[in-house]
Structure formats: structure tokens, C-alpha cells
C-alpha positions in Angstrom: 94.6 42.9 -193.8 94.7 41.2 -190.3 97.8 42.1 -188.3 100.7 39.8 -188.2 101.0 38.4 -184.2 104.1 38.4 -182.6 104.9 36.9 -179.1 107.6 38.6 -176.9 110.1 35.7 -174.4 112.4 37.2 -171.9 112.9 36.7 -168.3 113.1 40.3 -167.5 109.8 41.8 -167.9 111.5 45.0 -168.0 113.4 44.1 -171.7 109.8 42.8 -172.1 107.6 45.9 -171.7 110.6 48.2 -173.3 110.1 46.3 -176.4 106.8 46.8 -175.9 106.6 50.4 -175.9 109.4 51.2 -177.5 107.8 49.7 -181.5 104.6 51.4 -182.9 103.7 47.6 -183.8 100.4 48.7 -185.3 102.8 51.1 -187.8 104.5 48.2 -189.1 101.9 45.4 -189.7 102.4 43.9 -186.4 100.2 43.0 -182.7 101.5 42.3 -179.9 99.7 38.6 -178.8 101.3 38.7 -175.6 104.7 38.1 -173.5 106.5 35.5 -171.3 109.1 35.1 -169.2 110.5 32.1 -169.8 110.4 29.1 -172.3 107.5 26.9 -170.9 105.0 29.3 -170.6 105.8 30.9 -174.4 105.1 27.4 -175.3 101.6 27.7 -174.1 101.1 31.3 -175.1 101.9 30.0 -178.6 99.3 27.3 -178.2 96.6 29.4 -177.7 97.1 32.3 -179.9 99.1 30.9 -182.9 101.3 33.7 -183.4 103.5 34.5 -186.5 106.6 35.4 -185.2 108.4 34.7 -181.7 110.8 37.2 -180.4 113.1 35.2 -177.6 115.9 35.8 -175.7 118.2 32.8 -175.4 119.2 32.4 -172.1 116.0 31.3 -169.6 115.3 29.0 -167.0 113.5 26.1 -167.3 113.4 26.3 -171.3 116.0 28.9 -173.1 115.3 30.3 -176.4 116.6 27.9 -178.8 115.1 25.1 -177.4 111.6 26.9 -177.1 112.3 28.0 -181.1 112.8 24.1 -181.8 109.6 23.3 -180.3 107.2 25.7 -182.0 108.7 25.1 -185.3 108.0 21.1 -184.7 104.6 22.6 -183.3 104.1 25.4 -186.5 106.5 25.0 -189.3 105.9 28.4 -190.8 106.6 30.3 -187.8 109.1 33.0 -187.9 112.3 32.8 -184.8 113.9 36.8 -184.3 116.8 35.7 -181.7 117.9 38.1 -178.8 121.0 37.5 -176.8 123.4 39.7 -174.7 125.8 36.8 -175.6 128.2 37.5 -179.1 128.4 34.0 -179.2 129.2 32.0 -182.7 128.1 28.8 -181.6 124.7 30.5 -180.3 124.4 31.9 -183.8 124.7 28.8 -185.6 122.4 27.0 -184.1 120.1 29.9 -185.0 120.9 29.4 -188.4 120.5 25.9 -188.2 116.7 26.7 -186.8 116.1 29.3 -189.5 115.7 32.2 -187.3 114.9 35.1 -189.2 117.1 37.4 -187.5 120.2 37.3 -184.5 120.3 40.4 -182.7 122.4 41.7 -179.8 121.5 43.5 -177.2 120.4 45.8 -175.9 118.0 46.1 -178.5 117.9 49.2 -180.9 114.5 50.0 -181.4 115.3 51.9 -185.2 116.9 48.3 -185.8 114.4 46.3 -184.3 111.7 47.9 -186.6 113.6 47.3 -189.8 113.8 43.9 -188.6 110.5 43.4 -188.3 109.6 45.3 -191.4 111.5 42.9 -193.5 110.0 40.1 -191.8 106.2 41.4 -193.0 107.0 41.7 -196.7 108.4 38.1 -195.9 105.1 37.5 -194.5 103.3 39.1 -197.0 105.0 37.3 -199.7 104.2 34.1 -198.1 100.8 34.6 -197.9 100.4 36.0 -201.3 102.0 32.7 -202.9 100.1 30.4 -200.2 97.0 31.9 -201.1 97.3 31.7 -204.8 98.4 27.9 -204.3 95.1 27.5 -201.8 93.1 29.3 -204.4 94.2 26.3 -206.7 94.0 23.9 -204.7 90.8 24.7 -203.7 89.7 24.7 -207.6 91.5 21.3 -207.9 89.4 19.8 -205.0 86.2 21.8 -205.8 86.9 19.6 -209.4 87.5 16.4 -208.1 84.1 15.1 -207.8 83.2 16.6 -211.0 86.5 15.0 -212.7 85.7 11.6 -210.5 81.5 11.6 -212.0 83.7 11.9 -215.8 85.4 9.1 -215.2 82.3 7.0 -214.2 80.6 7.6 -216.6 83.3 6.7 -219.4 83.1 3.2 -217.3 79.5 2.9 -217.4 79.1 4.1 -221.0 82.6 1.6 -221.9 84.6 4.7 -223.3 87.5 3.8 -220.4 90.1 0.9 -220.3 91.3 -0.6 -217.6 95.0 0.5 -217.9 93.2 3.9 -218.0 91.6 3.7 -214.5 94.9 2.6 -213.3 96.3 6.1 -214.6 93.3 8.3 -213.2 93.3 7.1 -210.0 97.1 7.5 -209.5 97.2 10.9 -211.3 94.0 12.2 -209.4 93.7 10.3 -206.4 90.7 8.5 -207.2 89.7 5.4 -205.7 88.1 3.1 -207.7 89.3 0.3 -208.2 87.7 -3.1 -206.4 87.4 -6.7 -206.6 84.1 -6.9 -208.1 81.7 -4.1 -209.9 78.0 -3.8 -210.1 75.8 -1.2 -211.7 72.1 0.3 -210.6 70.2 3.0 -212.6 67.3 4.8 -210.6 64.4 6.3 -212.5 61.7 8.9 -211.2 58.2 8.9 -212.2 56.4 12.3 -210.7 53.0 10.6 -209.2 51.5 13.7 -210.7 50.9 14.1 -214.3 51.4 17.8 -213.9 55.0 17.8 -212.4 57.1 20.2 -214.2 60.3 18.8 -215.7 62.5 21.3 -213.2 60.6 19.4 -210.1 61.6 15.6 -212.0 65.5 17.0 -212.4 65.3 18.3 -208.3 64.0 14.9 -207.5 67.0 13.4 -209.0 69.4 15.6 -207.2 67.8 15.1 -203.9 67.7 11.1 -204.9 71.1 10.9 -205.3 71.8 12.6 -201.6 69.4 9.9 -200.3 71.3 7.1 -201.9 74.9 8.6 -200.8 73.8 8.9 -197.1 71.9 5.1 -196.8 75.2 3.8 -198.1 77.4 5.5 -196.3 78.2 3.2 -193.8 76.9 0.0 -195.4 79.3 0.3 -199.2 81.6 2.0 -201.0 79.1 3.2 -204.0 79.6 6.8 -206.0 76.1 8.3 -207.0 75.6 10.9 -209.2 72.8 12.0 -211.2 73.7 11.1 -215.1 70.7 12.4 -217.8 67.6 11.3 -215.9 69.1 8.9 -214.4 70.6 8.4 -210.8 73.8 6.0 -211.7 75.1 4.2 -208.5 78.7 2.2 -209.0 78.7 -0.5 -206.1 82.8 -1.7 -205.5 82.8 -4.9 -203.6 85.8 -6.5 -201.7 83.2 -10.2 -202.2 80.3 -11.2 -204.3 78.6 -11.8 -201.0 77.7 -8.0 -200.6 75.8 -8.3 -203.7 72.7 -9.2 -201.8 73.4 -6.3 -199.5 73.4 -3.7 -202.3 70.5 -5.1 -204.2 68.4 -5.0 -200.5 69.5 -1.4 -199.7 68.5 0.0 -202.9 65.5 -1.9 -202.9 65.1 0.2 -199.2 65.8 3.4 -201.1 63.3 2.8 -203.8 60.5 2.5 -200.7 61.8 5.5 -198.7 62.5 8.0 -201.9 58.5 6.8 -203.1 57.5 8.5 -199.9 59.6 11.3 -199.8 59.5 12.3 -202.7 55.8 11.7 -204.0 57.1 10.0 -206.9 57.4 6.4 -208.6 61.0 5.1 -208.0 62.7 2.1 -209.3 65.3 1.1 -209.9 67.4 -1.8 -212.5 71.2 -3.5 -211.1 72.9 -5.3 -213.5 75.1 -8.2 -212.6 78.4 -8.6 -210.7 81.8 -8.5 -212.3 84.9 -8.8 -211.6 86.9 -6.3 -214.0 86.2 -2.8 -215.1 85.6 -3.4 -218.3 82.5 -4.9 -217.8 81.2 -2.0 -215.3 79.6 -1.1 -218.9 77.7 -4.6 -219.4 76.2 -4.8 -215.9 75.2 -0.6 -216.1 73.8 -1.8 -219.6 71.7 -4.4 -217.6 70.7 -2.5 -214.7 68.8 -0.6 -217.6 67.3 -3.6 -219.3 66.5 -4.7 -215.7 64.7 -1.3 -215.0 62.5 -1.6 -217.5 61.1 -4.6 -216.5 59.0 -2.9 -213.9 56.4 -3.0 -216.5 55.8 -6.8 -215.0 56.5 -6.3 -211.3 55.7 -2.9 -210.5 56.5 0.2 -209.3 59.1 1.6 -206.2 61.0 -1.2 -205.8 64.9 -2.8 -207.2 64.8 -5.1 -209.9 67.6 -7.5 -210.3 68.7 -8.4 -214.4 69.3 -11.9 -212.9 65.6 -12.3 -211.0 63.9 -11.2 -214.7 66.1 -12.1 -217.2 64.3 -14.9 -219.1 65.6 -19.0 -218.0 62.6 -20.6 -220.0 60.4 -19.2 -223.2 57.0 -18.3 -223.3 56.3 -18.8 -227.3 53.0 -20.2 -226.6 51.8 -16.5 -225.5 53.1 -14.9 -228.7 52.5 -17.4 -231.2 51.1 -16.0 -234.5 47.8 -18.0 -233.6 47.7 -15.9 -230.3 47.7 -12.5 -232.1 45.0 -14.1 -234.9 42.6 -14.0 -232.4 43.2 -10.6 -231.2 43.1 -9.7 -234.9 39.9 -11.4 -235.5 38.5 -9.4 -232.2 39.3 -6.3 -233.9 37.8 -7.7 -237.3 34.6 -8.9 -235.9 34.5 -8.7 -232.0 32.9 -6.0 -229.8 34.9 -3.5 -227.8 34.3 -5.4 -224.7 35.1 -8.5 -226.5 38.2 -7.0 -227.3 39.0 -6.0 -224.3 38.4 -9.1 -222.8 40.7 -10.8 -225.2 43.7 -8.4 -224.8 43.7 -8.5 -220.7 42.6 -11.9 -220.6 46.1 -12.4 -222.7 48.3 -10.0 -220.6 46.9 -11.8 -217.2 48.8 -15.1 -218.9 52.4 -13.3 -219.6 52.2 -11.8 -215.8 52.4 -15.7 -214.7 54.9 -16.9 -217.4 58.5 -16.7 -217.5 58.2 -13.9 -220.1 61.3 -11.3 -220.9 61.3 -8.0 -222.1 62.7 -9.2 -225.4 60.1 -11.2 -225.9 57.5 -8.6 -225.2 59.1 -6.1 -227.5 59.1 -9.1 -230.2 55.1 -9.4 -229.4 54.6 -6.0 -229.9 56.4 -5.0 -233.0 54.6 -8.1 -234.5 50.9 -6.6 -233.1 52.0 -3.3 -234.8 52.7 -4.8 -237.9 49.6 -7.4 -237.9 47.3 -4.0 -237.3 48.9 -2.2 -240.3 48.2 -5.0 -242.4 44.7 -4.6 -241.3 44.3 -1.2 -241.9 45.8 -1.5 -245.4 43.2 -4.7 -246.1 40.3 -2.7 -245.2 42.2 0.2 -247.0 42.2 2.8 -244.4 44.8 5.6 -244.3 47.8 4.2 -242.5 49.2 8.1 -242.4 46.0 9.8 -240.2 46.1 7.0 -238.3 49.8 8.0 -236.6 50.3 3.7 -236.4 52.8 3.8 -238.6 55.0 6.6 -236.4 55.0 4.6 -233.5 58.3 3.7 -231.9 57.9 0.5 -229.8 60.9 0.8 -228.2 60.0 4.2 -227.0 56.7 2.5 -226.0 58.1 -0.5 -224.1 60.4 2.2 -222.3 57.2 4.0 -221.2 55.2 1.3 -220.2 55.0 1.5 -216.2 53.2 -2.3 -215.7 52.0 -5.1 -217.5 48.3 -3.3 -217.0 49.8 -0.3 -218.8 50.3 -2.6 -222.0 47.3 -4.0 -221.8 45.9 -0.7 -221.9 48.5 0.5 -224.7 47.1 -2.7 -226.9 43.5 -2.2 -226.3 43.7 1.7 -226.8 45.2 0.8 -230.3 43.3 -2.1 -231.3 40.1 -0.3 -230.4 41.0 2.4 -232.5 41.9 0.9 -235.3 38.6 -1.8 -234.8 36.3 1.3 -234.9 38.2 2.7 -238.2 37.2 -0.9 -239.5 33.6 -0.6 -238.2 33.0 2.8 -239.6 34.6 1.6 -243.5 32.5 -1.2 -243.2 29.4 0.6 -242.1 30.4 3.1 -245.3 30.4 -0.1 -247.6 27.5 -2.0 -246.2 25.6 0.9 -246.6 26.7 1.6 -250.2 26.3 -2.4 -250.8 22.5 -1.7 -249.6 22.0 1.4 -251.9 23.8 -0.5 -255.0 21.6 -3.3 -254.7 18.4 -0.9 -253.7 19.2 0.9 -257.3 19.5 -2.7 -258.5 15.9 -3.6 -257.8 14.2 -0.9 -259.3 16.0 -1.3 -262.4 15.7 -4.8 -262.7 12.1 -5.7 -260.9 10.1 -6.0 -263.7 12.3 -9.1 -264.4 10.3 -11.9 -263.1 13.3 -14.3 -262.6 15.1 -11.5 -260.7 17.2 -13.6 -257.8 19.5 -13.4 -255.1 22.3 -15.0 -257.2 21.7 -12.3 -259.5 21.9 -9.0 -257.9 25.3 -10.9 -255.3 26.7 -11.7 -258.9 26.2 -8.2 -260.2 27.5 -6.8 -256.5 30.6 -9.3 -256.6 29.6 -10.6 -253.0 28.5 -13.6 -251.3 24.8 -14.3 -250.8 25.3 -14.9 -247.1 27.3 -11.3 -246.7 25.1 -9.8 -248.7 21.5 -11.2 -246.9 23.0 -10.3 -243.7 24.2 -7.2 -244.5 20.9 -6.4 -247.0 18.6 -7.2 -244.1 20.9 -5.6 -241.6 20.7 -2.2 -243.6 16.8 -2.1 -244.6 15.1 -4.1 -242.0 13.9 -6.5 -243.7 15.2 -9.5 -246.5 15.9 -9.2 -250.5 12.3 -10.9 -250.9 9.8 -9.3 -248.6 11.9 -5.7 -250.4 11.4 -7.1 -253.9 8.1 -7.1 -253.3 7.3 -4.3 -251.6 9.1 -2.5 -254.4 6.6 -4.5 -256.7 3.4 -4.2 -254.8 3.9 -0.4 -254.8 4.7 0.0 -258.5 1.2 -2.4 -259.2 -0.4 0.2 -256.8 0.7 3.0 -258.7 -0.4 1.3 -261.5 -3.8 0.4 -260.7 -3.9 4.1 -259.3 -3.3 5.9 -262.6 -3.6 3.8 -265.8 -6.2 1.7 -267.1 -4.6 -1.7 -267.6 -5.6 -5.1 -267.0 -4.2 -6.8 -263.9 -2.7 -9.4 -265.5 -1.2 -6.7 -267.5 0.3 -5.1 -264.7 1.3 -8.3 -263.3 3.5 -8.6 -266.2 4.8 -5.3 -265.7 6.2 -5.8 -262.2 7.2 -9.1 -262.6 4.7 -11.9 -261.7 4.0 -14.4 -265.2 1.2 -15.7 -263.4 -1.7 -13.4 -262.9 -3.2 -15.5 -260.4 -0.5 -15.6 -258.2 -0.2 -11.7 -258.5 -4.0 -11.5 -257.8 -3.0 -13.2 -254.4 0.5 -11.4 -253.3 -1.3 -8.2 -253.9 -4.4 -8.9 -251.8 -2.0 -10.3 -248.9 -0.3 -7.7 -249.2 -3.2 -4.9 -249.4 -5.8 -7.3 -247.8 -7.9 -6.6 -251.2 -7.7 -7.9 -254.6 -6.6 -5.6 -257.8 -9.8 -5.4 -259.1 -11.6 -4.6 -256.0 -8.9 -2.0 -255.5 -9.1 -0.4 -258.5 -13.1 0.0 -257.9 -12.8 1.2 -254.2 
């Protein structure tokens, strides 16, 4: 441990160095700072090296003892006062008392004495410091915990777990200051511009976020920032609701100056101003709804719950005939048409007066539109992972309008190509059933369209389109290509008639078999049969 200092007054310098010399200083815990010969100049010693104790005589010219020991205790309360006098005077003693000198001593001074003095002084000392120190130790854990206790309290405001009457009681009990004429809320979010940012990078981003917000307000607004989840909370107090416009420009400055110093995408949401604690939850709740919104106005910038919150409606863009045609798009449209649809619908909201609400509202209602496809077409709801989704956690996602767009076009594409590829399954099994069809029924000289869509259970426009999409060519020209080669076969290896074999493939009139056959062949049955 350092050694105690102790300064040595006395006109005499002889009393001075005997005093000295005389005490192994060192022995008992004690330096000598230095001496002085009178009053005045102690004064200034003291000032410059702060000692512990003072050892004075009382009578000196210009300032005696006493009045030097009332000074330095004004000047350092804890310092310790050892009078020396040659005077056995009561009155001098009293007033020694009176200035809580440690010790009155006579002189001349008895060195054994004088050491035991000063010995008792240092386990004074020492005990002093031991009890100072502990209380410093605590004290130091108290202030170390003050932010800390100060971010808890915040938080129960933000999240509407504290009472007013409670915020009275912290801030008396703790010393916090929080209380203000009006409240409003902001919530900062980090995007890293990098897809590969590491999660430990995004939670060092916050921290150095908040530092940036604490030192731009520092001398513009009283505002506590701390970083709360993954979110930098800022709690504006304002003495008028004039300031508001203040707060909402400076974070809007932050959002452009963290975007470049951090690489990252940075909003941020402020709720509203009120005028009570209470509510410090209802505009913290708003600044979130508010942050969100970026999906319609961008990145790196502050977005005011009062510049987006919706003043007129916008049902014309989410009616249900709206999402019928994005429905029939998937049904029957292209993938560009799709497209076209989709964006062509987002570019409208982006000019409307449309809120979040609403958009949430739109895209539950898409969700459940496309499920309703799917299970129409019957395609597996479960491998499609539609039927997981969270829109909420969606919307929350969704950095700009041109992200939804890109959200609703990556799921209606997907399920639009699930459609396509059922469809394809069953217009090609349509085409095999009514393939099958013919060669059972071909011989059947009425054989008709009506038939085989009756025996198929589908319309005779479906089913030509599909029929002719699927073999190239209509239900006629195959019927009798189907025929032409069975009377071929025919001719080839039996020795029927023709107009027996125009029976057999479906043609009552021989003549008119004679002439499909030789259009077909470019020769007539019997002159085929001879070649």
C-alpha cells in the first residue's frame, strides 16, 4: 500500500527537521510531503500535494495553526489535524477539539510519543480506507447498474408492463430521469446489404447503431437508446410537441448516415406523440407498425405512423374481382402474363392511399384463393409448403412493394405450373382414353364426337381442343386414319370384298369408302389390292 503523506508546519525549521529525522516515517506507514514555516505557505503545500495528515504548531505569523487546520479541513474534509504547542493552554485545546484534531501534544515533542501518535492515526487511516473502499466498491456496482436498471425500466414502458405511479417511484428511488411533457417512440431495424452477413456482425451493427443515435442526439434531445432484441428502441422526452418534427428529421439523418457506415439497410418506424407514460407503449407499438411500412417507401430512411397510416381506403385494389383475375392468370395465363398481371397490380397500390392492414388483408385472402385452387385441381396442398406459410411473418419480411410483387408472382407461378403439369397429366390421359375409345368403337359407322365426350364426361369444345392439341390433328381426320389403316390391313391380308371391308371399319356406303380410301392412298381398294 501507498504511504500515508503527512505535512510538517512550524516556524522554526529547526523543530521542523528534528521531527524530521527524529521518526523512521517509512517504519510506520508514513512520507514525509514536505514542511513549512508558517500558515500560508502550508496552505499551498497542501494544495499541491494533498497530504493526509498535517502536523502544525499553533503559534505562527501570518496564519497560526488552528486557523491553517480550519482551512484545509474546509479545503479536504478527511484530513487528519496532530496539534503542537509549547502553550498548556485549555482554551487552545478546545478549539482543537472543536476542529477534530486527532491529537494535542506539548512540547518539546517526544519522539517514542510522537510515533505512537502517529501509529494510531494509520490504523485510523487504514480503517477509513478499508470502509471507503468497500462503499466505493458499491457504489461503483450501483452506478456500473444504473444504465442497465434505467434500459429495464424502458422497456417495461415500451412493452406497457409500468404504471405511471411506478415511474414516479423509480426515478425518485434510483435517480432516473424520465419523466417529460410529451413521449414518442422510434424502433430501428438493420438489414445486412449482404446476404452472407453472419448474425454476430447484424447484433454488432446494432450496438454500434445505438452509439450513433446517442451521440447525433446528444445535443439536439433528451432520447435513451439502447439496443432491445434486434431492435435499436429510442424514447424521445419532449418539453413541446414542436420538437416532434426535430426527432423525426434527425432520425431520418441517422437512417442515411448508419446506411453508409454501416453497409446495411436501416430504417426506422416513430410512433405518435403523447402526453403520458402510459401510452409510451402505444406510440412504441406504432413506430413498429410504422417500420414496416418501408415495404411501400423504401429502404434507409424514418417513417412516421402518421405520414402512412391509412386516411382514405383502397378497396378497389383488393376487391375479390381484382384477385379473380390474378386467379384466372394462374388458371389459364402464361408466366409472363402473370407477371404482368401481378406488377401491373402492385404498381396501382404504390400510388393509392393503401395501409399495411389492408395489404395483410390482400394477402391472406391470395393465400387462401390459391389453396382453393390447388385443392380444385386436387393437387397436394402438404408438398406444396402453401399451407405453412405465415403472412404475417411474410409482410414483416417484405423490404418494398417490388418485394411483394416478387413474393406473389414466385407463388402464383408455382402453383400455375403445378396446374399446368396436372392438366398436361389429364389432357394426356383424356387423349389416350379417347385413343383406346376409337379402336374399340371404329367399326361403328355412327361413331361421333358427342359419343366418345359423352363416354369421357367432357365438353366437345375441351375435348377437340385438347384431342387435337395432344395428337396433332382432329377426332375426324384420327377416325379415319385409324380406319384407312385397319381397311389396309385388311386388303393386305384377307380376301374380302371391299364393300365388305367397308362395313368392317365403318363406312355403310361402299362407294363412299371406295373414295376416302383412294384420297387417302391416292389409289382405289381394288387397284390396291392388285398392285
Amino acid at each position: 500500500m501507498d504511504l500515508y503523506k503527512v505535512i510538517l508546519v512550524d516556524d522554526e525549521e529547526e523543530v521542523r527537521e528534528a521531527i524530521r529525522r527524529r521518526i523512521d516515517w517509512e517504519a510506520i506507514g508514513f512520507c514525509v510531503a514536505g514542511t513549512a514555516e508558517n500558515g500560508e505557505d502550508a496552505l499551498e503545500l497542501a494544495e499541491n500535494c494533498e497530504p493526509d495528515v498535517v502536523m502544525t504548531d499553533i503559534q505562527m505569523p501570518f496564519m497560526d495553526g488552528l486557523t491553517l487546520l480550519k482551512k484545509l479541513k474546509e479545503r479536504f474534509p478527511d484530513i487528519r489535524g496532530v496539534i503542537f504547542s509549547g502553550y498548556d493552554d485549555f482554551e487552545y485545546a478546545k478549539e482543537a477539539i472543536r476542529l477534530e484534531a486527532e491529537e494535542y501534544i506539548l512540547k518539546p515533542v517526544d519522539a517514542t510519543e510522537l510515533g505512537r501518535v502517529f501509529t494510531r492515526i494509520k490504523e485510523r487511516l487504514d480503517e477509513q480506507y478499508r470502509f471507503r473502499r468497500n462503499v466505493e466498491q458499491l457504489s461503483m456496482y450501483y452506478e456500473n447498474s444504473r444504465p442497465m436498471m434505467k434500459e429495464q425500466l424502458i422497456i417495461g414502458l415500451l412493452e406497457g408492463r409500468e404504471l405511471q405511479y411506478d415511474l414516479e417511484r423509480y426515478q425518485k428511488d434510483f435517480g432516473f430521469q424520465i419523466e417529460a411533457a410529451f413521449y414518442c417512440a422510434g424502433a430501428f431495424r438493420i438489414t445486412p446489404a449482404r446476404s452472407d452477413a453472419e448474425i454476430l456482425d447484424k447484433n454488432l451493427m446494432a450496438v454500434s447503431l445505438k452509439q450513433i443515435v446517442t451521440d447525433m442526439f446528444k445535443d439536439l434531445l433528451p432520447v435513451e437508446a439502447f439496443v432491445y432484441l434486434d431492435t435499436v428502441c429510442v424514447l424521445a422526452r419532449l418539453a413541446s410537441t414542436s420538437l416532434y418534427r426535430d426527432f423525426v428529421e434527425e432520425m431520418d439523418r441517422i437512417c442515411r448516415s448508419a446506411h453508409k457506415l454501416l453497409d446495411a439497410n436501416v430504417c426506422a418506424g416513430i410512433g405518435r406523440v403523447y402526453g403520458n407514460a402510459e401510452s409510451i407503449h402505444a406510440s412504441f407499438l406504432e413506430a413498429k407498425d410504422a417500420f414496416h411500412h418501408r415495404i411501400f417507401v423504401g429502404e434507409n430512411q424514418a417513417i412516421c405512423i402518421s405520414d402512412v397510416d391509412p386516411v382514405s381506403s383502397a378497396e378497389d385494389y383488393v376487391s375479390e374481382k381484382q384477385i379473380r383475375h390474378i386467379i384466372r392468370q394462374v388458371k389459364v395465363g402464361t408466366r409472363e402474363s402473370l407477371e404482368t398481371e401481378i406488377r401491373d397490380f402492385v404498381d396501382k397500390l404504390k400510388k393509392s392511399d393503401f395501409g399495411l392492414n389492408q395489404l395483410r388483408l390482400f394477402y391472406a385472402e391470395f393465400i387462401v384463393e390459391l389453396l382453393r385452387l390447388m385443392r380444385g385441381h386436387q393437387i397436394n396442398i402438404a408438398e406444396s409448403g402453401l399451407g405453412d406459410i405465415n403472412t404475417n411473418e411474410d409482410m414483416d419480411g417484405f423490404a418494398s412493394m417490388d418485394d411483394f410483387a416478387g413474393r406473389l408472382v414466385e407463388l402464383a407461378g408455382a402453383i400455375q405450373e403445378k396446374i399446368s403439369s396436372t392438366r398436361l397429366d389429364t389432357t394426356k390421359k383424356l387423349a389416350e382414353d379417347a385413343r383406346q375409345y376409337i379402336m374399340d368403337h371404329f367399326s361403328e359407322s355412327g361413331l361421333s364426337v358427342d359419343d366418345i365426350c359423352a363416354h369421357l364426361g367432357v365438353g366437345t369444345s375441351y375435348f377437340s381442343s385438347v384431342f387435337k392439341k395432344e395428337t396433332g390433328m382432329s377426332f375426324v381426320t384420327y377416325l379415319t386414319n385409324v380406319r384407312m389403316n385397319e381397311a389396309q390391313r385388311l386388303l393386305d391380308t384377307t380376301d374380302e370384298k371391299s364393300y365388305i371391308i367397308a362395313g368392317l371399319v365403318g363406312y355403310e356406303e361402299p362407294n363412299y369408302f371406295s373414295y376416302v380410301f383412294k384420297k387417302h392412298f391416292g389409289t382405289s381398294p381394288s387397284k390396291y389390292r392388285q398392285n
